[in-house]
PyMOL CGO cylinders between C-alpha atoms (Angstrom):
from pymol import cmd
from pymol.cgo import CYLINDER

trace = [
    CYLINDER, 250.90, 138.96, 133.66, 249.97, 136.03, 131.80, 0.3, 1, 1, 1, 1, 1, 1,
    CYLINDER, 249.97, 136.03, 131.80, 248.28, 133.77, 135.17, 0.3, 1, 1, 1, 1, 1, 1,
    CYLINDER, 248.28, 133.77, 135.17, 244.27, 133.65, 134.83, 0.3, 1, 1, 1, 1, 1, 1,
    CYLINDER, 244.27, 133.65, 134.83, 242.31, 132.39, 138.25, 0.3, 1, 1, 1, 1, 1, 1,
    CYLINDER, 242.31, 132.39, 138.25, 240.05, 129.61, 136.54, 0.3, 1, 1, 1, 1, 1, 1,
    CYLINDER, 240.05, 129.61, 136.54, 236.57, 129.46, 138.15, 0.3, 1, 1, 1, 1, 1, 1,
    CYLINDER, 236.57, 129.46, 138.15, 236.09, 125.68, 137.62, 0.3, 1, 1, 1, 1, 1, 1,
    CYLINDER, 236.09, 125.68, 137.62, 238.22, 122.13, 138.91, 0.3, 1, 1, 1, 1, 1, 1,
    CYLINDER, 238.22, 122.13, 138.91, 239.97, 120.84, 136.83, 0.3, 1, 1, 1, 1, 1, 1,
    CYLINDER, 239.97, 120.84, 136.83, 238.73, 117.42, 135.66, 0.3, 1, 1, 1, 1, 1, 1,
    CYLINDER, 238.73, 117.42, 135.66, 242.23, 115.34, 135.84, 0.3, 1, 1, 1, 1, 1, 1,
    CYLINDER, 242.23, 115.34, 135.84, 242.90, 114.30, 138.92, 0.3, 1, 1, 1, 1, 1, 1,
    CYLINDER, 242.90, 114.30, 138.92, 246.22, 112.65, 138.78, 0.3, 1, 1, 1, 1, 1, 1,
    CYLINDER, 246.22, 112.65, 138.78, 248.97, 112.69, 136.06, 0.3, 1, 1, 1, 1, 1, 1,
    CYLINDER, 248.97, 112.69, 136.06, 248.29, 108.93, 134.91, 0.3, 1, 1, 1, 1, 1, 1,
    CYLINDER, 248.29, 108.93, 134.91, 244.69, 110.00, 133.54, 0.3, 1, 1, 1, 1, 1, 1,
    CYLINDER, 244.69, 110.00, 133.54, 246.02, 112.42, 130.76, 0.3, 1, 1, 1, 1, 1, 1,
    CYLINDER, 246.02, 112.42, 130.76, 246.03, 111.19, 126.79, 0.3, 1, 1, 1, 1, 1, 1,
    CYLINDER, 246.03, 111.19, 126.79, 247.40, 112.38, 124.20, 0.3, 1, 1, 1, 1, 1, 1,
    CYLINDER, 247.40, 112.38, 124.20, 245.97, 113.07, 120.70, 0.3, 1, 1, 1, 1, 1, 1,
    CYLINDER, 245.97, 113.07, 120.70, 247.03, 114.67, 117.67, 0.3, 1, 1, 1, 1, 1, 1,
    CYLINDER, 247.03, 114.67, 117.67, 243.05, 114.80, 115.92, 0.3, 1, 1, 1, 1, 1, 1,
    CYLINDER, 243.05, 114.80, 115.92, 240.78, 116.13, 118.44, 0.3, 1, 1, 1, 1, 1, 1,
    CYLINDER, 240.78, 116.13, 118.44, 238.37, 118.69, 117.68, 0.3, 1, 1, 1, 1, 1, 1,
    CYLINDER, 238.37, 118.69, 117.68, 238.26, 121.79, 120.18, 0.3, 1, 1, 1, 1, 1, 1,
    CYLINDER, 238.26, 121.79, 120.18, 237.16, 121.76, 122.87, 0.3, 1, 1, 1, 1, 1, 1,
    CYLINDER, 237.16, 121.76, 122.87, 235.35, 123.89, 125.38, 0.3, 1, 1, 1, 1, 1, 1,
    CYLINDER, 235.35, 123.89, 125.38, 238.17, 125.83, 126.73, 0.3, 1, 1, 1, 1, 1, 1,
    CYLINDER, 238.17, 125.83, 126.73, 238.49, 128.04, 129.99, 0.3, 1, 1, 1, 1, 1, 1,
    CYLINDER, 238.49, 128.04, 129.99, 240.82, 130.59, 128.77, 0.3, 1, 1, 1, 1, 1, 1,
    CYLINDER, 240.82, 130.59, 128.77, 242.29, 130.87, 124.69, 0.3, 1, 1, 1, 1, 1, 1,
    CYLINDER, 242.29, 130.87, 124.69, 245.17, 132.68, 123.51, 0.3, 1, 1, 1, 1, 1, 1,
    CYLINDER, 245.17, 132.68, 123.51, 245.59, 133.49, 119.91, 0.3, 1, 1, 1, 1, 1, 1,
    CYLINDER, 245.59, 133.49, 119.91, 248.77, 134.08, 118.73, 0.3, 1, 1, 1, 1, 1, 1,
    CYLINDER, 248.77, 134.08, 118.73, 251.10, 134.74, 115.63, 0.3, 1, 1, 1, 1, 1, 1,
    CYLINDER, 251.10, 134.74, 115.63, 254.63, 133.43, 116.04, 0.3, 1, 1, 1, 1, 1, 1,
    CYLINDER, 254.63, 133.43, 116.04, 257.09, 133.41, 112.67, 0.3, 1, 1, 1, 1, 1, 1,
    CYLINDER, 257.09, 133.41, 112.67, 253.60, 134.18, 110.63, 0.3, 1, 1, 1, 1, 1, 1,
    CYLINDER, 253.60, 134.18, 110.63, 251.95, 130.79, 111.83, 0.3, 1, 1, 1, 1, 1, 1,
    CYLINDER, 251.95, 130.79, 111.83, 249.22, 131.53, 113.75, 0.3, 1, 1, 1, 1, 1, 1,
    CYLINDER, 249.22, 131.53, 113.75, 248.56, 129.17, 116.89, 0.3, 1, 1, 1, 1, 1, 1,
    CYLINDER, 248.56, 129.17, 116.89, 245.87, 129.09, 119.77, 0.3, 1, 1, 1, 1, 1, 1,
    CYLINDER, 245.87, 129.09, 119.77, 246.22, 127.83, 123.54, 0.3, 1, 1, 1, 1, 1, 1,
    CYLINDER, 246.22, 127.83, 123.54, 243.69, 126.50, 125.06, 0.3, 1, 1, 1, 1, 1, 1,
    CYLINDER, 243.69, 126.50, 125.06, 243.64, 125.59, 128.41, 0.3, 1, 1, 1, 1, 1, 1,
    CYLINDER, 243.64, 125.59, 128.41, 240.56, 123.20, 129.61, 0.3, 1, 1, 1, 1, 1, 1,
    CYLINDER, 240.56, 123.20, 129.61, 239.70, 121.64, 132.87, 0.3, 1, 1, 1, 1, 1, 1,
    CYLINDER, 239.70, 121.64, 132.87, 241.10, 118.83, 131.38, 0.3, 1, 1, 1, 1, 1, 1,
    CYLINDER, 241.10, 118.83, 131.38, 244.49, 120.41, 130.81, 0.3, 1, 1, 1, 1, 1, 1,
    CYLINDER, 244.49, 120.41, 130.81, 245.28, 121.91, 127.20, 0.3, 1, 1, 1, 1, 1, 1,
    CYLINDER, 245.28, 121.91, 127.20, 245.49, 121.86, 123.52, 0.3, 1, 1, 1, 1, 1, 1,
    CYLINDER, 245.49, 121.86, 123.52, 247.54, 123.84, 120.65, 0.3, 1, 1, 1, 1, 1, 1,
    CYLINDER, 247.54, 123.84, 120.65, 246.82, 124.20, 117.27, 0.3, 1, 1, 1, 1, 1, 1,
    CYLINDER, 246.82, 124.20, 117.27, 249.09, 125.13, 115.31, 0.3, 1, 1, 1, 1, 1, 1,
    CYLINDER, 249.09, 125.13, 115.31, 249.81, 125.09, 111.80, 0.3, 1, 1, 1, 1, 1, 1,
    CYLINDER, 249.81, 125.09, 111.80, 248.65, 121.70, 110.60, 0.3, 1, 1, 1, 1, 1, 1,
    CYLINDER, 248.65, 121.70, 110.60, 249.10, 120.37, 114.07, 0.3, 1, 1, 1, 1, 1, 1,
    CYLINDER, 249.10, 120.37, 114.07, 245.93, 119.90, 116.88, 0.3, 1, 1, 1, 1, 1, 1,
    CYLINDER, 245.93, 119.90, 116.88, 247.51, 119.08, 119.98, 0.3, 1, 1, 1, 1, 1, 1,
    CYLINDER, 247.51, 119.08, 119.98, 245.51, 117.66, 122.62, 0.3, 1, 1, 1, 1, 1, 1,
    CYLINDER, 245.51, 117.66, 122.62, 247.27, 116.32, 126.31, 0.3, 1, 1, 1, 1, 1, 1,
    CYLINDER, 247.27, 116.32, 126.31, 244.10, 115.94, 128.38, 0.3, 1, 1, 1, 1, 1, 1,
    CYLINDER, 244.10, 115.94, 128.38, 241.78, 113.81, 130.15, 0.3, 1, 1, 1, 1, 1, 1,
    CYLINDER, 241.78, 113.81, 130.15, 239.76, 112.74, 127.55, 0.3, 1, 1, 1, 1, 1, 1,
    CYLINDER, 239.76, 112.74, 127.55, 236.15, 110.67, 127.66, 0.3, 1, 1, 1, 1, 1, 1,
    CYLINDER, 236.15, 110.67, 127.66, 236.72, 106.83, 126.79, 0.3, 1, 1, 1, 1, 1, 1,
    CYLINDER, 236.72, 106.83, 126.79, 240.25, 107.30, 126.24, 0.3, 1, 1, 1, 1, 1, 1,
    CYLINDER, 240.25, 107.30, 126.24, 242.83, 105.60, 128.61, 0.3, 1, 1, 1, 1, 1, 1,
    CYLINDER, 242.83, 105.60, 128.61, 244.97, 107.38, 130.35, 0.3, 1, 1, 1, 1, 1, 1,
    CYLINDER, 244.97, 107.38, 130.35, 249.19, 107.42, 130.17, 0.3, 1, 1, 1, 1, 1, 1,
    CYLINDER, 249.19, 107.42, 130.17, 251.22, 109.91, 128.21, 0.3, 1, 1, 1, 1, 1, 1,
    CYLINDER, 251.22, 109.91, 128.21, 253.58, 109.22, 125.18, 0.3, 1, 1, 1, 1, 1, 1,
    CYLINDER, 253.58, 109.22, 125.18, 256.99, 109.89, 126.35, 0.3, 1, 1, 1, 1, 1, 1,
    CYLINDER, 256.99, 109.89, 126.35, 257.81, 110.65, 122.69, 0.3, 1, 1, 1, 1, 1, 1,
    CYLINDER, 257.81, 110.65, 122.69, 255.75, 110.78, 119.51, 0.3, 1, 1, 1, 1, 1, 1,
    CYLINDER, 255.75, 110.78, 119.51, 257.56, 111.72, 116.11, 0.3, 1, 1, 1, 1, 1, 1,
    CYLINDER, 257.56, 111.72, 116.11, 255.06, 112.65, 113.26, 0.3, 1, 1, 1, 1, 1, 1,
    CYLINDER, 255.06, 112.65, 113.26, 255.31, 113.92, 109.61, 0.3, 1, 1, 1, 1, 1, 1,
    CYLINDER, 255.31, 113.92, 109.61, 252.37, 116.26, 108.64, 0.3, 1, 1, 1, 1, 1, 1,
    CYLINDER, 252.37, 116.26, 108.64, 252.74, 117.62, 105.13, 0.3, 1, 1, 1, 1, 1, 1,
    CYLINDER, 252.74, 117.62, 105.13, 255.96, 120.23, 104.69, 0.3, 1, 1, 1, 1, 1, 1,
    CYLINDER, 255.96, 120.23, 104.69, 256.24, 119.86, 108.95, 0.3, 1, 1, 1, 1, 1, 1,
    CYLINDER, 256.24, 119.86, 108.95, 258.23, 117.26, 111.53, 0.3, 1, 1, 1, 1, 1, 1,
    CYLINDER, 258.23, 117.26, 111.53, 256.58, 117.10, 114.75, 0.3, 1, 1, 1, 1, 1, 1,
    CYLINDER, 256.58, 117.10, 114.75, 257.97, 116.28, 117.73, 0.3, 1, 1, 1, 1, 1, 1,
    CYLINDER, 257.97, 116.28, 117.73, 256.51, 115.85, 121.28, 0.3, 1, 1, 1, 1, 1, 1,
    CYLINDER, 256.51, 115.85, 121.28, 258.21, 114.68, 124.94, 0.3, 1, 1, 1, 1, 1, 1,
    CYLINDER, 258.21, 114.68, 124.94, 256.59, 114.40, 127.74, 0.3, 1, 1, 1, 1, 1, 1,
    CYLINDER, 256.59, 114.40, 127.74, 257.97, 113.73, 131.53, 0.3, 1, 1, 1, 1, 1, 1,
    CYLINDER, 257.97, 113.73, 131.53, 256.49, 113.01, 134.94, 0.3, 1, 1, 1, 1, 1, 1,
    CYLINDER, 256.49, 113.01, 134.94, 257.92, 114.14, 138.21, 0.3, 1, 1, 1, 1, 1, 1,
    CYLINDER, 257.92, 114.14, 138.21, 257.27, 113.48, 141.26, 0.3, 1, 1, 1, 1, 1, 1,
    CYLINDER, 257.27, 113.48, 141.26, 258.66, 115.79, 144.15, 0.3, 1, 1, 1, 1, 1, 1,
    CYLINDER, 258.66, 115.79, 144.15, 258.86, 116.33, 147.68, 0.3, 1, 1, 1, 1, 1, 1,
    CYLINDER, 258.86, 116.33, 147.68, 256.59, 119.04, 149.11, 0.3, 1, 1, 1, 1, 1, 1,
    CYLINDER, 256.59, 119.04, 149.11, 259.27, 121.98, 149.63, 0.3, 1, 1, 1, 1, 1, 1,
    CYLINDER, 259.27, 121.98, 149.63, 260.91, 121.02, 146.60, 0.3, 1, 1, 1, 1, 1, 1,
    CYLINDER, 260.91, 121.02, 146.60, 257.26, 120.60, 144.41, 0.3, 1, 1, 1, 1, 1, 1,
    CYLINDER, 257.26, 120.60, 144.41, 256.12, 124.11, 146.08, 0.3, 1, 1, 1, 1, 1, 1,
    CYLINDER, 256.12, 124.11, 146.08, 259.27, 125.75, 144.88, 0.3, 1, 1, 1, 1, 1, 1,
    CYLINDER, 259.27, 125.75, 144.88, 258.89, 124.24, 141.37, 0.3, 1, 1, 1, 1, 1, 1,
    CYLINDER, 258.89, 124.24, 141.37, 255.63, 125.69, 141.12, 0.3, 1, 1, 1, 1, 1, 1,
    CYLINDER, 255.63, 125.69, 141.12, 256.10, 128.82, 141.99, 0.3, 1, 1, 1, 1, 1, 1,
    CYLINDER, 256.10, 128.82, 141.99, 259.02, 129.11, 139.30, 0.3, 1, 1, 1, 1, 1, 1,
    CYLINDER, 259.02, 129.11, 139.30, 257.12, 127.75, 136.46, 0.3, 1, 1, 1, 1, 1, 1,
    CYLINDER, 257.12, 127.75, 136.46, 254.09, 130.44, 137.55, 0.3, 1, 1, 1, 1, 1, 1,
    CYLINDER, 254.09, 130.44, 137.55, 256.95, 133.55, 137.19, 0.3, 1, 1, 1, 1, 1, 1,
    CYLINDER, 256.95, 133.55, 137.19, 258.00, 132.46, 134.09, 0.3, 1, 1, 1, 1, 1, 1,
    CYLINDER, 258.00, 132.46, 134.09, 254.89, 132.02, 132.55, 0.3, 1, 1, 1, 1, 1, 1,
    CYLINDER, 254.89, 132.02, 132.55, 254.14, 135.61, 134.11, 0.3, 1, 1, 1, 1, 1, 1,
    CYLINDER, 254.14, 135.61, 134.11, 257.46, 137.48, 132.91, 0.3, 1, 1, 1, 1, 1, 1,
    CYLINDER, 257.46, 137.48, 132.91, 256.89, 135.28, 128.71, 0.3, 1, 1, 1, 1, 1, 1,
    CYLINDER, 256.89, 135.28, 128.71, 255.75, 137.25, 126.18, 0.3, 1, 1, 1, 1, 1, 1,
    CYLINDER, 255.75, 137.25, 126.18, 253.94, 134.49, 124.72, 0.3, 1, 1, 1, 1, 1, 1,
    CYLINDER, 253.94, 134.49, 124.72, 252.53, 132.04, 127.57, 0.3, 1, 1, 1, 1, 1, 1,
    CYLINDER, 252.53, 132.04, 127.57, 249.08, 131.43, 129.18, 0.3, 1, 1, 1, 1, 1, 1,
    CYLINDER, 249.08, 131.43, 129.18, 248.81, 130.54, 132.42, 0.3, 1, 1, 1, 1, 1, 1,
    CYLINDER, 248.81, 130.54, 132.42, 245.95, 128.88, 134.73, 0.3, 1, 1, 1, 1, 1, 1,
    CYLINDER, 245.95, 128.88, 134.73, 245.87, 128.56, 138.11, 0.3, 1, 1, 1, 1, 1, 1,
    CYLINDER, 245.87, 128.56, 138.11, 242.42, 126.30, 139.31, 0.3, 1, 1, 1, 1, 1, 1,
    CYLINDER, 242.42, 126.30, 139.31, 240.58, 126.89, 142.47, 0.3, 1, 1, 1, 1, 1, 1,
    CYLINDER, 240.58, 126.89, 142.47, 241.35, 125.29, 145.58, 0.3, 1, 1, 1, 1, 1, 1,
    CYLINDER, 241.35, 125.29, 145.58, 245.35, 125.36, 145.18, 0.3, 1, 1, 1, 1, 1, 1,
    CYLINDER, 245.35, 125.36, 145.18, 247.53, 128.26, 144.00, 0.3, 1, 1, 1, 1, 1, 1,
    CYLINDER, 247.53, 128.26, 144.00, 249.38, 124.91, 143.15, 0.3, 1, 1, 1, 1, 1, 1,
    CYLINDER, 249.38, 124.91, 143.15, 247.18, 123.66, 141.03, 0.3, 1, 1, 1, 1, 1, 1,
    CYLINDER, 247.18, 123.66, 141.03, 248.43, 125.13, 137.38, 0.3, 1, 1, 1, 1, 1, 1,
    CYLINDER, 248.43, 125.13, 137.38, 248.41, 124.14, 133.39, 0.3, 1, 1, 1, 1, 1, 1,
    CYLINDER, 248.41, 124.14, 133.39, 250.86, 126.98, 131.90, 0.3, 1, 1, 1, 1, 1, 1,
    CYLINDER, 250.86, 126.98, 131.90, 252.30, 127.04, 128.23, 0.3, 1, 1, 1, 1, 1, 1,
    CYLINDER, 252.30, 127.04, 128.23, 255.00, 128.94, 126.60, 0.3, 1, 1, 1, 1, 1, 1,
    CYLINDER, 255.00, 128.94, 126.60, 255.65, 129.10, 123.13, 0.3, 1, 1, 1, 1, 1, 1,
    CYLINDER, 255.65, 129.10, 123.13, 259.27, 130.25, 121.50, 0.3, 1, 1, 1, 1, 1, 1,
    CYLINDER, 259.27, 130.25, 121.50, 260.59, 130.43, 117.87, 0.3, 1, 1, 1, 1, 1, 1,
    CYLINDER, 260.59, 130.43, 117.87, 264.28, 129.55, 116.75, 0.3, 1, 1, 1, 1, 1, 1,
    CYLINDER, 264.28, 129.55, 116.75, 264.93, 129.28, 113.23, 0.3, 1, 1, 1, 1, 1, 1,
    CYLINDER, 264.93, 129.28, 113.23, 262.41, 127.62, 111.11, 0.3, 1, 1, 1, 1, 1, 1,
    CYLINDER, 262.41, 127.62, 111.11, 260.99, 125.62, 114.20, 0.3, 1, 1, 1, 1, 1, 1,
    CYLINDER, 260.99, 125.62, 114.20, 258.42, 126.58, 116.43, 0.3, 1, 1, 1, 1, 1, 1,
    CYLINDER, 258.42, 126.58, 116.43, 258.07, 125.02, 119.67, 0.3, 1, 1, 1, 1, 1, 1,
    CYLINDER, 258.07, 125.02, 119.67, 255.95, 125.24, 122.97, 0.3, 1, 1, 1, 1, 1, 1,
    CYLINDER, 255.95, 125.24, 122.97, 256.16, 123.45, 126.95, 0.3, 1, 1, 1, 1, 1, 1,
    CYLINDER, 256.16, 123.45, 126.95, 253.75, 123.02, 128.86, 0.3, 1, 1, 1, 1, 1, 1,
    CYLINDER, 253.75, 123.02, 128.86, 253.47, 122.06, 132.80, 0.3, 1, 1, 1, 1, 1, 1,
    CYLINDER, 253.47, 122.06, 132.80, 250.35, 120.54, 134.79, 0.3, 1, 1, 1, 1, 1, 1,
    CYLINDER, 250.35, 120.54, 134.79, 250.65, 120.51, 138.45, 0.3, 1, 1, 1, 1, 1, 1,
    CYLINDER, 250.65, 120.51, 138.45, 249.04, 117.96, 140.71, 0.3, 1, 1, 1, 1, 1, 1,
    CYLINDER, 249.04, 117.96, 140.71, 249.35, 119.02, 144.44, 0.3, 1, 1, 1, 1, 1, 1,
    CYLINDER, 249.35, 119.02, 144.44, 247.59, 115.89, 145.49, 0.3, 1, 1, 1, 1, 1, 1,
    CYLINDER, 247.59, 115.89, 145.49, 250.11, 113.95, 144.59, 0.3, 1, 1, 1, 1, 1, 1,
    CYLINDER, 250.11, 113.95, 144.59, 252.82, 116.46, 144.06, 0.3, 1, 1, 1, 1, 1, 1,
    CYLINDER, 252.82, 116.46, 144.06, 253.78, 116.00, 140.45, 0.3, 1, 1, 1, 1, 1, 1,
    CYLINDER, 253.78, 116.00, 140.45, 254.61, 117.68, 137.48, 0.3, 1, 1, 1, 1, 1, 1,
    CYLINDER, 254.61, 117.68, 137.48, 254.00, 116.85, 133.85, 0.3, 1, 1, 1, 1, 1, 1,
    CYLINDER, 254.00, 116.85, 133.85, 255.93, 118.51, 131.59, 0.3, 1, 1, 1, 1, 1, 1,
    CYLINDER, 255.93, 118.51, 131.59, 255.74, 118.30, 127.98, 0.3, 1, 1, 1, 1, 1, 1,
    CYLINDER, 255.74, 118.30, 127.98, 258.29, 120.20, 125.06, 0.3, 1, 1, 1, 1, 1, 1,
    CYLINDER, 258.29, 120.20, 125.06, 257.09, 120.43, 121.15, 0.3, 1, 1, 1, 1, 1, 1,
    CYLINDER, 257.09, 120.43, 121.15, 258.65, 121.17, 118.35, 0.3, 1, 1, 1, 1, 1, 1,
    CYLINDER, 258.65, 121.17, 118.35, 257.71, 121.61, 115.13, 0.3, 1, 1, 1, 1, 1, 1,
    CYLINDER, 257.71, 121.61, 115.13, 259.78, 122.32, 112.13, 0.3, 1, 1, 1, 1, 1, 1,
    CYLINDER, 259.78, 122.32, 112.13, 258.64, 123.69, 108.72, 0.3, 1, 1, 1, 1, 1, 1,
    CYLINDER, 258.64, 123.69, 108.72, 261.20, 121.82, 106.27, 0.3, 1, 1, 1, 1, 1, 1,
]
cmd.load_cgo(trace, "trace")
């Protein structure tokens, strides 16, 4: 089982207030994963401000970050040295049932993945930031979902990132 019961809020309160950044340092993070996928070795981080991934050359941040204004990329392309990068994001929102239901399945298959961390925050079993990472081929490549039962939406973002 991959889920970890947080013992702080998280600090994003709505979709709209998560950045994106490719250079951030790390952060203090609530739960850490180290992994080794392919032989590149990668860590997930979850924070109360959602998560990063390093990986490689790459230093993924999608987070509510001090001073930074919020709205998500819906697509960012980047060349780091031997590596393409690629990142998509999407927000959802849902109807309760439906929002409820797509919670719930994105918690089971973080639980059942091999590689995946999963945080649930206090106050809503709703309220989760879950990644999964997967290799095919030569690329490497992770999702991630943040839940907002406020407001009933989902971010969900896919990365890939290819050694040429």
């Amino acid at each position: 089982m991959n889920g970890i019961a947080l013992a702080t809020p998280y600090l994003d309160t709505d979709a709209d207030q998560l950045s994106f950044a490719l250079d951030r340092p790390g952060y203090d993070a609530l739960a850490v994963r180290d992994l080794t996928v392919g032989g590149i070795d990668m860590q997930l981080r979850l924070l109360g401000a959602s998560h990063q991934v390093f990986a490689g050359p790459v230093r993924e941040t999608v987070a509510c970050l001090p001073g930074v204004e919020g709205g998500l990329p819906d697509a960012v392309d980047h060349e780091f040295d031997g590596w393409h990068y690629r990142f998509d994001a999407r927000v959802r929102r849902f109807p309760a049932a439906e929002f409820s239901t797509r919670v719930v399945g994105i918690r089971g298959q973080a639980d059942a993945h091999p590689r995946a961390l999963c945080g649930i925050f206090p106050g809503s079993p709703e309220a989760v930031t879950a990644l999964i990472v997967d290799r095919r081929g030569t690329e490497l490549g992770w999702r991630t979902w943040h839940t907002y039962p406020q407001s009933r939406t989902i971010v969900a973002t896919h990365t890939r990132l290819e050694i040429r």
